[in-house]
C-alpha positions as CSV (number, residue, x, y, z in Angstrom):
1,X,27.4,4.1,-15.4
2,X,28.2,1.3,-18.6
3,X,25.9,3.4,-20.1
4,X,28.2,6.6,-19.8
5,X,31.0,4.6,-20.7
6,X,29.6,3.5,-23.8
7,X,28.3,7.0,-25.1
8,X,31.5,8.3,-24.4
9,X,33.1,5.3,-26.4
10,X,31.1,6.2,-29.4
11,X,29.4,3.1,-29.3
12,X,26.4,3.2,-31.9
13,X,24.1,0.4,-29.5
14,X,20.8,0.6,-27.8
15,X,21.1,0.2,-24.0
16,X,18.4,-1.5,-23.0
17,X,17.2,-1.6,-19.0
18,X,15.1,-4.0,-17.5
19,X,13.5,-3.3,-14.3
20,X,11.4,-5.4,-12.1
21,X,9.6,-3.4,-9.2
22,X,9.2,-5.6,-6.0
23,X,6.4,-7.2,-5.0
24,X,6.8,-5.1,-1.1
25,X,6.7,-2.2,-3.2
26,X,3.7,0.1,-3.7
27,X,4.7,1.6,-6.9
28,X,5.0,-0.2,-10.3
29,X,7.8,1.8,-12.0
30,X,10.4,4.0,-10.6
31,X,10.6,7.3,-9.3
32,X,11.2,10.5,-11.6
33,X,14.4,11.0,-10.0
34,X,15.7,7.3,-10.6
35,X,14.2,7.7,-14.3
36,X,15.9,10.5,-14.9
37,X,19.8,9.1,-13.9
38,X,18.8,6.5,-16.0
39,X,18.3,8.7,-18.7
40,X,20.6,11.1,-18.4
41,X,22.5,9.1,-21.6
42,X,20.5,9.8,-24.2
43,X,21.2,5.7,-25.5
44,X,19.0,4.4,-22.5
45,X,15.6,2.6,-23.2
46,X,13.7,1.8,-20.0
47,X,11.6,-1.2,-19.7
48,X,9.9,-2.9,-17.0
49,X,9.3,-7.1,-16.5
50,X,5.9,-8.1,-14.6
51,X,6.3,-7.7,-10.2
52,X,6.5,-11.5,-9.0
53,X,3.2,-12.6,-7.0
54,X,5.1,-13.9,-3.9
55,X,8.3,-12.7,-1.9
56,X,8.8,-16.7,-2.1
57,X,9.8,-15.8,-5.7
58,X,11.9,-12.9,-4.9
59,X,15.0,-14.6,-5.1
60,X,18.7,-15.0,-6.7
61,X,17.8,-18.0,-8.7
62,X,14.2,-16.7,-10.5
63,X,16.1,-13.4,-11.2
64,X,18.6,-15.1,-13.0
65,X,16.3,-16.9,-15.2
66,X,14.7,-14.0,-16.1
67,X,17.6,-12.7,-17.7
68,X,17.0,-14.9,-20.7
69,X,14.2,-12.3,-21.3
70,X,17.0,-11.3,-24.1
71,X,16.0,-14.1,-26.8
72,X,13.0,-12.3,-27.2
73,X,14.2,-8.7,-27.8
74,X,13.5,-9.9,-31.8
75,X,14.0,-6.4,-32.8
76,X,17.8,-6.5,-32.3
77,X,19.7,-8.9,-34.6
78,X,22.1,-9.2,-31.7
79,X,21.8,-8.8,-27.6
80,X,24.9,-8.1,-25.3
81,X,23.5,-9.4,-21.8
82,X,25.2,-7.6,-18.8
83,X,24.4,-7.4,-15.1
84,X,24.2,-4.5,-13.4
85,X,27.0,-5.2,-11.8
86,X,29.5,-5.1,-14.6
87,X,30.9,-2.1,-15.9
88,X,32.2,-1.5,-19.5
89,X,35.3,0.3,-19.9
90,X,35.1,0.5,-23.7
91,X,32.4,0.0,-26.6
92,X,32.2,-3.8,-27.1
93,X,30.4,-2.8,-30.7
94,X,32.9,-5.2,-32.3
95,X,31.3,-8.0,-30.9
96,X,28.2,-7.8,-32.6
97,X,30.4,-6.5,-36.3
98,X,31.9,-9.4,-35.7
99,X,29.2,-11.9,-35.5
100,X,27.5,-10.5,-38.6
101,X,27.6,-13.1,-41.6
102,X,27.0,-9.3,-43.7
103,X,29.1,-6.7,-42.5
104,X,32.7,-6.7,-42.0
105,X,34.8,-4.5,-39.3
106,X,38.0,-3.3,-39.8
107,X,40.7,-2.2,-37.6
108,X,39.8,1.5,-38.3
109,X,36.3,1.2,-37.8
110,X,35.1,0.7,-41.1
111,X,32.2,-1.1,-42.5
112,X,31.2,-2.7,-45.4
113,X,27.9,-4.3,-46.6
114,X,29.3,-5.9,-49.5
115,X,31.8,-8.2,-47.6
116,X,30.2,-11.5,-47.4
117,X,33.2,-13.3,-46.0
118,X,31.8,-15.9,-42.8
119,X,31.5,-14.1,-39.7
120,X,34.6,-14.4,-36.9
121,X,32.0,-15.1,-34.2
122,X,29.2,-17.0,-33.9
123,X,25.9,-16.1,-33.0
124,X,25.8,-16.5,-29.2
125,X,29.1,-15.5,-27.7
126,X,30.3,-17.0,-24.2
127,X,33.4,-16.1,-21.8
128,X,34.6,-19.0,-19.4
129,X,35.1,-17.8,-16.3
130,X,37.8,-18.6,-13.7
131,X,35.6,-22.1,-12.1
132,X,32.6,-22.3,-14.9
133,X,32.8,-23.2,-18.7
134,X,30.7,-19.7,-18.9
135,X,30.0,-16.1,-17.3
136,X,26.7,-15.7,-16.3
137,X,27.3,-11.8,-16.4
138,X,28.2,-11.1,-19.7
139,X,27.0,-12.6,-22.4
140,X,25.7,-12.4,-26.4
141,X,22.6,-14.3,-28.1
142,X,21.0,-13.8,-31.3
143,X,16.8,-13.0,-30.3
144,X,14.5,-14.9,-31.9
145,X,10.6,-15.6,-30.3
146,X,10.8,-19.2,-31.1
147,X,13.7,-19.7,-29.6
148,X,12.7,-17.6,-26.5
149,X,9.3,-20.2,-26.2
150,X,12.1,-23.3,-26.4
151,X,14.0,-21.9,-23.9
152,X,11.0,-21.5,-21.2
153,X,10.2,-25.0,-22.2
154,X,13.3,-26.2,-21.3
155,X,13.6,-24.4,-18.4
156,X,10.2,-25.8,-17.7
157,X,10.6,-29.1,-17.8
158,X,13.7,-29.3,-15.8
159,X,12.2,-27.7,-12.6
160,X,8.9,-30.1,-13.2
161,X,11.4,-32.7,-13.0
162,X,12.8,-31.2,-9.8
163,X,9.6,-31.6,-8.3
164,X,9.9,-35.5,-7.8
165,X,14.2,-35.2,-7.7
166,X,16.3,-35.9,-4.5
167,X,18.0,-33.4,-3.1
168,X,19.3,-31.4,-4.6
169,X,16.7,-31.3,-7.1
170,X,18.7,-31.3,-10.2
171,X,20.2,-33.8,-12.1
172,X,23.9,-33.1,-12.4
173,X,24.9,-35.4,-14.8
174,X,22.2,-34.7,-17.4
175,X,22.0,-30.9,-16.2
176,X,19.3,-29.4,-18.6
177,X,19.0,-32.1,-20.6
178,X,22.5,-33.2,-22.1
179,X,25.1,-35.2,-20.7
180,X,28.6,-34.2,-21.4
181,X,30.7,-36.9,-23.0
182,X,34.7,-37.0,-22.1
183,X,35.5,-36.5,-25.7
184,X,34.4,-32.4,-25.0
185,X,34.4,-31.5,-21.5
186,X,33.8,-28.5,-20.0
187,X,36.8,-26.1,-19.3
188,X,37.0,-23.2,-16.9
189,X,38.9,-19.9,-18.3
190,X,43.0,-20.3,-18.1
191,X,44.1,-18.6,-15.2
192,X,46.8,-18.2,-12.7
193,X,45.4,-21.3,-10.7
194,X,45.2,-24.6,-12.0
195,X,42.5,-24.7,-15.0
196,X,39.4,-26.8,-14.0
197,X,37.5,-29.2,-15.8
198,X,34.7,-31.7,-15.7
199,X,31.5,-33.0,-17.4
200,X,29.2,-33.3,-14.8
201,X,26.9,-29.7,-14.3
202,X,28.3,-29.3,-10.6
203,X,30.0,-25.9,-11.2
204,X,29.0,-22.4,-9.5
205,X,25.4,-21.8,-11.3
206,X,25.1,-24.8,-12.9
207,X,21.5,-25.4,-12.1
208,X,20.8,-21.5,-12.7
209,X,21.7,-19.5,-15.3
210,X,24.8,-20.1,-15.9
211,X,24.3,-23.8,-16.6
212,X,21.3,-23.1,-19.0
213,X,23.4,-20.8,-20.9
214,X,26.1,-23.1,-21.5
215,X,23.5,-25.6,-22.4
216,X,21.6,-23.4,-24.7
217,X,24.4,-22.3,-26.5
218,X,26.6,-25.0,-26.8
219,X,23.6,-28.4,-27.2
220,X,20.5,-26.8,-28.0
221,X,21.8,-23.9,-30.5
222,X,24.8,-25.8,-31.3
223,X,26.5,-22.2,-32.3
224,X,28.5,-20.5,-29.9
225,X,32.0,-19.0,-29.9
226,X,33.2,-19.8,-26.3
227,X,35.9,-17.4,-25.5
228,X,38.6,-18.6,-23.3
229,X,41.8,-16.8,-22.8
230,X,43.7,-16.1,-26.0
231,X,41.6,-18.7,-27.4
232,X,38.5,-18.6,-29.2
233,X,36.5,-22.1,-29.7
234,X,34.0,-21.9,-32.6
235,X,31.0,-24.6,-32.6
236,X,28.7,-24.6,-35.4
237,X,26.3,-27.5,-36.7
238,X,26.7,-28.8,-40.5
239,X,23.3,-28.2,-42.0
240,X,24.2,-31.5,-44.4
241,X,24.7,-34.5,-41.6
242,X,24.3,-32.8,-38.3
243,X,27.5,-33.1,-36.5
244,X,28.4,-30.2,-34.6
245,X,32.1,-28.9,-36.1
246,X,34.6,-27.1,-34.1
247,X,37.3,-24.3,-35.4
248,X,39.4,-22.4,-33.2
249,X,40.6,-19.0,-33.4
250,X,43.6,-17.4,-31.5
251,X,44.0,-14.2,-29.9
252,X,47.1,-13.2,-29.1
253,X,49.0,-10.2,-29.6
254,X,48.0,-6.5,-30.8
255,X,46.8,-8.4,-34.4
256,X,45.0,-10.9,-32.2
257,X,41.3,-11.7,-33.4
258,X,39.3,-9.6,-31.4
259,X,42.7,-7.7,-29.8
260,X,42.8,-5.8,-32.8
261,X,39.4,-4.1,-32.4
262,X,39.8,-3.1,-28.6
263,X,40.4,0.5,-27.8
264,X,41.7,-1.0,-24.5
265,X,44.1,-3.7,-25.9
266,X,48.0,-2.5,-25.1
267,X,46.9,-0.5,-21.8
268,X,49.0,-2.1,-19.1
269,X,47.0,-0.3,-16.5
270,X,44.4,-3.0,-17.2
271,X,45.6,-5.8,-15.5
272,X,42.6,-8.3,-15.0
273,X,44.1,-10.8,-11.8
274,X,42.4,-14.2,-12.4
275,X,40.3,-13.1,-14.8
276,X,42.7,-14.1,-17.8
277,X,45.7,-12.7,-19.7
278,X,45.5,-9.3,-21.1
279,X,43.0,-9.9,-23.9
280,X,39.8,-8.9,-25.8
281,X,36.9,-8.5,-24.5
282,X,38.1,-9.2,-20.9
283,X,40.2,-6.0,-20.8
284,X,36.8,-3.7,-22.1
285,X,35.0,-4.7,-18.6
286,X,35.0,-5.2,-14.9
287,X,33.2,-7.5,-13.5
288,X,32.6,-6.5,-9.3
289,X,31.8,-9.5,-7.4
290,X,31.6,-9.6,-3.6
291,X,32.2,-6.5,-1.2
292,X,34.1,-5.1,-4.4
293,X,31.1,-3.5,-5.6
294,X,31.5,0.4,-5.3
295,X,27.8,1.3,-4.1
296,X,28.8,-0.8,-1.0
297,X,31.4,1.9,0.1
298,X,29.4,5.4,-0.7
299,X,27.4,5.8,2.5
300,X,29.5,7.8,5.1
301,X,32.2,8.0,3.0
302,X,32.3,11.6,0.3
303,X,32.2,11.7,-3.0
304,X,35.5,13.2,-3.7
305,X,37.4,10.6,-1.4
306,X,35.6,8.0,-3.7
307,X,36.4,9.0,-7.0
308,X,40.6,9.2,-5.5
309,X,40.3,6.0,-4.0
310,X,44.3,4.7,-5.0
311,X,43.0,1.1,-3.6
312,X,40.4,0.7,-6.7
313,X,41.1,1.7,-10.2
314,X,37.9,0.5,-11.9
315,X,36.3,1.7,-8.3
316,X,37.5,5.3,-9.1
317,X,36.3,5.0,-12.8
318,X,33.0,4.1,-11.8
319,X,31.9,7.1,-9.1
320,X,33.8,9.2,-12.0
321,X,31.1,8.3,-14.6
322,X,28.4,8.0,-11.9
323,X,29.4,12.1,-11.3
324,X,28.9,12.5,-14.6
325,X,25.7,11.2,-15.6
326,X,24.2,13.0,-11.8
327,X,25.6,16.4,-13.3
328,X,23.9,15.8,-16.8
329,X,20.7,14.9,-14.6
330,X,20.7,17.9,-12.8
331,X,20.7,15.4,-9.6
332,X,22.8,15.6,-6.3
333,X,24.8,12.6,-4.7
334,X,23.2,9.2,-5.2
335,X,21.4,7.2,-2.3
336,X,22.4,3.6,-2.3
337,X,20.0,1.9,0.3
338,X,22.3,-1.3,0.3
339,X,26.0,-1.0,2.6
340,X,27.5,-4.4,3.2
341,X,29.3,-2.0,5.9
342,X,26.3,-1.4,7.8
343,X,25.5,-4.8,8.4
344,X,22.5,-4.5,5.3
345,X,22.8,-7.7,2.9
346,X,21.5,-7.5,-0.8
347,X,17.4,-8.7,-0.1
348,X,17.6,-11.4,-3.1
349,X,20.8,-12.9,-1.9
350,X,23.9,-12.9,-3.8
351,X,24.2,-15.9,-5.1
352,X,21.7,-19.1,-6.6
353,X,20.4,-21.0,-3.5
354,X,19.4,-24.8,-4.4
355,X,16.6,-24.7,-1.5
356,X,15.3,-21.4,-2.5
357,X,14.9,-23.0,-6.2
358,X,12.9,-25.2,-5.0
359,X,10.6,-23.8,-2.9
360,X,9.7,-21.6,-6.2
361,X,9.3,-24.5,-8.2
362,X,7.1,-25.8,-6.0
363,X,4.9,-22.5,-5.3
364,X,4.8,-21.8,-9.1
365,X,3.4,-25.4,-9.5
366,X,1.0,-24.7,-7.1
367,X,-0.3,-22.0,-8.8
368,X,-0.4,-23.4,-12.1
369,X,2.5,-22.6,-13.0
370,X,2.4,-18.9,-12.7
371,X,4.7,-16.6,-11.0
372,X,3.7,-13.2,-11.8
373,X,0.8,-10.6,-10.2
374,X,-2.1,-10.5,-12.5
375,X,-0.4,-13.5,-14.9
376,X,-2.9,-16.3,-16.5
377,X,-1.7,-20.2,-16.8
């Protein structure tokens, strides 16, 4: 469905799928059929991650790590991470212009290869979210295989240290390996609620993805921009004494930093709830969290019905483009096997369990640290 939206945008990027068959299933890649939705747009790439070699691993918390699968995708200068359950509602091309020390993006679209002005983002590119310094859904990282080794590292040697941790396995004032200082605490997005704060890693995901993004980005890369309402926070390390330097931007307004690139910005139909104000990047995607998610309301209910829905605008948009791309597959009505209205629940969970984490830590140590069918230590 992004995907749709995206071609249709004119966006000029690669989207790049990740599957992971699992391990209860008898097949290793997807049926034609389901190849061919995914194809329908001809930007699509398929690829497939290793089945895990226990249901044990099967879970919210392992599937979230694997996401960082994305600093290893070295033939990209620049990855957009999204789950699958976002949706683009506009090309977010800008952000990676924009982060490009040797190209410059105008207003109009146009480029330039002799503009070598310093970038307006960073690198890595972070939203915070409504309770937690950073969204775990969305999300941009410059590849690199080095980097991609450091990060498993790190990763590894905070759940070796869960092993002989109290419950619950993680330590929350050191988190991945950095304790926060009061002099630069975290900060949830600004919001209609009251803005939340803190430097211990006790927020939602802290000791999942979310938290080692944060910590990736912001201690270990020590180059982020961390986008947060109108405001944009830019961190960056001086290569002369080390200290880590901080510049914000402001976007505010139709001439607003990344405002002025959106072909959503001005759209009052747009409105985002607790998300934020009306701003760039947060008005060019919807994030569906809970029973929000369209494919929970298809079964029994037709297509047409759907896609007039008055209670959901972004839920209308989506079984819109989702008509689409089944018409340019040749393909009838999508199956969706999971219906929160049925009584069925999402297999993996839907959110990072703490005791689930650890019993994979503890069967991956087990077997030597291995997670995967047919892997070596």
């Amino acid at each position: 469905v992004s995907a749709r939206q995206l071609y249709e945008s004119k966006s000029q990027a690669d989207v790049v799928v990740y599957i992971q068959m699992s391990v209860k299933s008898k097949y290793d890649t997807l049926s034609e059929q389901e190849t061919n939705l995914l194809q329908a747009n001809p930007n699509v790439k398929i690829k497939y991650l290793p089945k895990f070699s226990s249901e044990t691993h099967e879970m919210f918390y392992s599937l979230m790590m694997e996401k960082f699968i994305v600093l290893n995708m070295t033939e990209y200068s620049r990855v957009l991470f999204m789950d699958s359950d976002v949706m683009l509602l506009a090309s977010l091309d800008y952000m990676f212009e924009l982060s490009e020390p040797e190209i410059s993006t105008s207003p109009e679209g146009g480029l330039s290869d002799t503009n070598t002005d310093a970038p307006i983002l960073m690198e890595n590119v972070i939203i915070s979210w409504v309770k937690e310094p950073c969204h775990g859904g969305l999300f941009m990282l410059k590849p690199d295989h080095d980097d991609y080794l450091r990060a498993q590292e790190i990763i590894h040697q905070t759940e070796v240290a869960a092993l002989e941790q109290a419950w619950p396995h993680f330590d929350e004032e050191l988190g991945f390996g950095h304790k926060i200082g009061l002099e630069d605490p975290w900060i949830g997005s600004t919001n209609y609620h009251e803005r939340l704060t803190g430097t211990n890693w006790t927020w939602h995901g802290a000791f999942a993805d979310q938290g080692f993004l944060y910590h990736w980005v912001k201690y270990e890369k020590k180059n982020v921009s961390i986008i947060n309402g109108e405001r944009i926070d830019n961190y960056s390390e001086d290569p002369l004494t080390g200290k880590v330097l901080k510049n914000t931007l402001y976007n505010k307004g139709k001439d607003g930093i990344l405002n002025r690139y959106s072909a959503n910005f001005g759209d009052k139909n747009l409105k985002l709830g607790v998300y934020g104000p009306h701003v760039a990047p947060l008005i060019d995607f919807k994030h569906f969290i809970g029973r929000t998610k369209p494919w929970y309301k298809i079964n029994g209910v037709s297509r047409e019905k759907l896609m007039k829905d008055r209670s959901s605008m972004y839920g209308r948009i989506w079984f819109s483009n989702l008509d689409k791309v089944e018409k340019t597959a040749g393909l009838s009505e999508t199956e969706f096997p999971t219906n929160n209205k049925q009584g069925r629940k999402n297999p993996v969970g839907a959110f990072p369990v703490r005791s689930q984490r650890i019993n994979h830590i503890r069967l991956k140590a087990e077997n030597n640290w291995t997670i995967y069918e047919n892997e070596s230590s």
